[in-house]
C-alpha positions in Angstrom: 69.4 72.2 135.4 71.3 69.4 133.8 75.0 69.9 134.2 75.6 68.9 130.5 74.0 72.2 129.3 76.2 74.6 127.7 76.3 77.1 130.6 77.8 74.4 133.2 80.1 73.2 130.2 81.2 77.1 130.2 80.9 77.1 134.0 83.7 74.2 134.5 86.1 75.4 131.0 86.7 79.0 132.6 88.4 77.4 135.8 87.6 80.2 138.2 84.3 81.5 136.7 83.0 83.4 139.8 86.4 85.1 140.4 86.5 86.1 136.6 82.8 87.6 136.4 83.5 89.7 140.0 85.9 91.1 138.6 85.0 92.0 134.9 81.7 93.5 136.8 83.2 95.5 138.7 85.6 97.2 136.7 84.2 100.1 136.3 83.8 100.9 140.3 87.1 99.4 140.5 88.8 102.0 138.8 86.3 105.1 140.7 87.9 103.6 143.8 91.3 103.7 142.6 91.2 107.1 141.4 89.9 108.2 144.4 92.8 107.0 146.7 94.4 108.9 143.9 92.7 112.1 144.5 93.2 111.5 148.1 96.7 111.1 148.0 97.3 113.7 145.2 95.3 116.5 147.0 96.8 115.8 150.8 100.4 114.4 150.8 102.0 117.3 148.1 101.1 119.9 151.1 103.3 118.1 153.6 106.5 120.6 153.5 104.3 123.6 153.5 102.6 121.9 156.6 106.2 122.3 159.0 105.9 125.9 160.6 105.9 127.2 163.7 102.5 128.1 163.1 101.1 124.4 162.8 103.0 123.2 165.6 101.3 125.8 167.9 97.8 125.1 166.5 99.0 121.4 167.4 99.9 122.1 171.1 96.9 123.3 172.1 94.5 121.0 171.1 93.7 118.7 173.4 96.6 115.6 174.4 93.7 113.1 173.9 92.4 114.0 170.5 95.9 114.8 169.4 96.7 111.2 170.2 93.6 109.9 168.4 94.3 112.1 165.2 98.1 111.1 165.2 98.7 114.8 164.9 101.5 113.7 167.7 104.1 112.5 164.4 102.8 115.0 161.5 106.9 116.8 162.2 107.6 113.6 159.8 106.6 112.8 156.6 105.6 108.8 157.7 104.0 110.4 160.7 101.7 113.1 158.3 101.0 110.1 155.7 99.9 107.4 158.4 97.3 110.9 160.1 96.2 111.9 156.2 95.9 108.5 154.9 96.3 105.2 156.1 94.5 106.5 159.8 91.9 108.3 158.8 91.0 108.7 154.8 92.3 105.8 152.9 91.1 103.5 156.0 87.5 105.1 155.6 87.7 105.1 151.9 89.3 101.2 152.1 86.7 100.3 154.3 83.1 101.6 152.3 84.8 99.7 149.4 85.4 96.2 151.1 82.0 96.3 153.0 80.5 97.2 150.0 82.1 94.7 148.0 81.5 91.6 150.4 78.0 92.7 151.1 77.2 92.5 147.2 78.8 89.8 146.1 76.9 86.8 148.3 73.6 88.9 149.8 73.2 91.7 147.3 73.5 88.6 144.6 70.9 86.5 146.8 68.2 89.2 146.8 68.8 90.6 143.0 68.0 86.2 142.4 71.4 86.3 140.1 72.8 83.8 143.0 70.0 80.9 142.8 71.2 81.2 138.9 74.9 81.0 139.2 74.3 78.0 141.5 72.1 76.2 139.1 74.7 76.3 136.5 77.6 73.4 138.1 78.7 76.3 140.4 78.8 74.7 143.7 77.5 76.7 147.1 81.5 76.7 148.9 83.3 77.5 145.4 80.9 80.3 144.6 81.9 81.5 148.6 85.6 80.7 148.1 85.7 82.5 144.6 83.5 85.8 146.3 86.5 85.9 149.2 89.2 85.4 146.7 87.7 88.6 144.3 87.5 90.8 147.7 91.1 89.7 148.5 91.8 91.1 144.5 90.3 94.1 144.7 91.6 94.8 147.9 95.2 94.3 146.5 94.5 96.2 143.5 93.7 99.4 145.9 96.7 98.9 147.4 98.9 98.6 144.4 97.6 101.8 143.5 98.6 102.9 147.0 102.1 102.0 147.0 102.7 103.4 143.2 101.3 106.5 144.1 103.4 107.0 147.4 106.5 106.0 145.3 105.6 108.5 143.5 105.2 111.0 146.0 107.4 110.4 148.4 110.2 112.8 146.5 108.0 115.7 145.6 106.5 115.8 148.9 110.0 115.3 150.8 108.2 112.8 153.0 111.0 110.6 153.5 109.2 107.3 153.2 111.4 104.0 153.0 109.8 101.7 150.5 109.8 98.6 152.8 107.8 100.5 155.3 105.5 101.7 152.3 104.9 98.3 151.6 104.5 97.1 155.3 102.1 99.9 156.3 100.0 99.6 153.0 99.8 95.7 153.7 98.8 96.1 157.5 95.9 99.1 155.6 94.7 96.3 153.2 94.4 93.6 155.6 92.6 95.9 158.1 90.1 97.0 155.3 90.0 93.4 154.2 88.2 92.3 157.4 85.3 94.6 156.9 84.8 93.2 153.7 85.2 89.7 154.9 82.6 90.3 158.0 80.5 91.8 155.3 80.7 88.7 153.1 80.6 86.0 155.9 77.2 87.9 157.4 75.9 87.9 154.0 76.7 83.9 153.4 74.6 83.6 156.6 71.6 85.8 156.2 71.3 86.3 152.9 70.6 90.2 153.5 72.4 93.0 152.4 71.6 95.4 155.4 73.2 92.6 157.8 76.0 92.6 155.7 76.6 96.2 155.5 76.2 96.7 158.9 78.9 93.7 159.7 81.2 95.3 157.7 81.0 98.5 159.1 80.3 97.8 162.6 84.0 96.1 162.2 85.3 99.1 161.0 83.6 101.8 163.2 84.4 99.2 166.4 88.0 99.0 165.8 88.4 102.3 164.9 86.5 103.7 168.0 87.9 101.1 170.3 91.6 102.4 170.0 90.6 106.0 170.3 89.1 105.6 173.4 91.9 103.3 175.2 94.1 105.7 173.6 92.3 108.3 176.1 91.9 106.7 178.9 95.0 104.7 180.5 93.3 102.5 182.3 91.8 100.6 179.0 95.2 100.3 178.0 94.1 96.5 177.4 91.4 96.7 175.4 93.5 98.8 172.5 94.9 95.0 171.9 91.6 93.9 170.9 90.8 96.2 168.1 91.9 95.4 164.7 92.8 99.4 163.9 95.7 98.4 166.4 97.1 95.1 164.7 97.5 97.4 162.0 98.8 100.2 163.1 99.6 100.8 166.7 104.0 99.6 166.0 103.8 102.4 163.6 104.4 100.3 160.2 104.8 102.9 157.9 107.8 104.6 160.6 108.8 100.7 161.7 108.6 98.6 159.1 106.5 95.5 159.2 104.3 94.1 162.1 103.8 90.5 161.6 101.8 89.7 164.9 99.5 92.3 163.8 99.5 91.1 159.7 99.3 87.7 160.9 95.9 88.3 163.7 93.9 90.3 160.1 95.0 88.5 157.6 94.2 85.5 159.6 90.9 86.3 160.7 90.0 87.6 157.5 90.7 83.9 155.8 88.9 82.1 158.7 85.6 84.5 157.9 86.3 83.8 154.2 86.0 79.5 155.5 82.7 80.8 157.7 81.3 82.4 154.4 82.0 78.7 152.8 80.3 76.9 155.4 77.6 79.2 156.0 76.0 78.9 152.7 77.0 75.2 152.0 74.0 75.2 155.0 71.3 77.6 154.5 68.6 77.9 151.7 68.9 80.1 149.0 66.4 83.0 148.6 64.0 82.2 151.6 
């Protein structure tokens, strides 16, 4: 198609057309994810003072060291302790990851095999913009789940008596968007590759469930100390960001990564042919 038609006219006025229509499209599932870190955080971080008996701390002791470790049921005495088990380690970093994974799968591969791609790209949209724009709509809706993080720990902090600094918030929330981020960027640099949704997906999560599995078993074993360094679940969390304040080796290795996956997903389909 000619690229004096009226849709490459509109294609090269709107500046940033790919990043625009992501995110008017997914609006709707943007605010279903939002409200449920809401939910999440509502429902879990309120209970925190009922949480410090006697009673729970003897429930605690005799579980097992390992899976205490794991769980981060270790730190739940304090309130950054029980907010990095009941949300940033465990909920908000499954609920973080589904939505990046999902997100990066759909917006190169899920386009690809629906055929919408093969039509954006006939309309002046080059291959590497359209890949650049998709990575810079993750990074957006990423950041917009983690906006609604910080504002809602804000505004729980006082009524749960969690004691939460706000630079911490914002360092641990950071290190929890970046982590989520790579899924979604794996997801999205898979799908540039293979065109295929179920490569995607499983890039994503295999990033998530790899990380997440590979620190709970060095945290078990000693002798794997070494290998916790390798996992991504530990650049985000294992100095504690949300007790400590902000990590920047660990910020630096997934934000990082995610961008050079976001230049893969560029490269990857300047190369390959569409829809075969």
């Amino acid at each position: 198609m000619s690229a004096s038609t009226p849709q490459a006219v509109a294609a090269r006025r709107s500046g940033v057309p790919i990043l625009r229509r992501h995110l008017a499209d997914g609006a709707r599932a943007m605010l279903g994810w939002g409200l449920a870190v809401v939910a999440v955080l509502a429902l879990y971080l309120p209970i925190y003072p009922s949480l410090q008996t006697p009673e729970l701390a003897g429930i605690v002791e005799t579980l097992p060291e390992e899976l205490v470790a794991v769980m981060g049921y270790d730190q739940i005495a304090s309130g950054a302790g029980y907010a990095q088990a009941a949300f940033f380690g465990l909920l908000g970093f499954a609920l973080g990851a589904i939505a990046a994974t999902a997100w990066g799968a759909r917006f190169i591969a899920g386009m690809e095999e629906s055929g919408r791609l093969e039509l954006t790209l006939a309309h002046a949209v080059g291959r590497s913009q359209y890949a650049a724009e998709s990575a810079a709509a993750l990074v957006a809706r990423v950041c917009v789940l983690g906006l609604v993080t910080v504002v809602m720990l804000a505004a729980l902090n006082p009524v749960a008596e969690l004691g939460l600094a706000i630079g911490n918030v914002l360092a641990a929330t950071a290190a929890w968007a970046g982590l989520v981020l790579l899924s979604g960027m794996a997801a999205l640099a898979v799908g540039a590759f293979t065109g295929r949704s179920p490569w995607a997906l499983g890039a994503g999560a295999g990033v998530a469930l790899l990380g997440y599995a590979l620190n709970a078993v060095t945290t078990m074993a000693a002798d794997l100390d070494w290998m916790r360094h390798l996992s991504p679940y530990h650049w985000a969390f294992g100095n504690r960001p949300l007790s400590n304040g902000f990590d920047w080796g660990g910020l630096a290795l997934l934000w990082g990564l995610s961008a050079l996956l976001a230049a893969v997903a560029c490269v990857a389909l300047s190369r390959r042919d569409i829809g075969r």
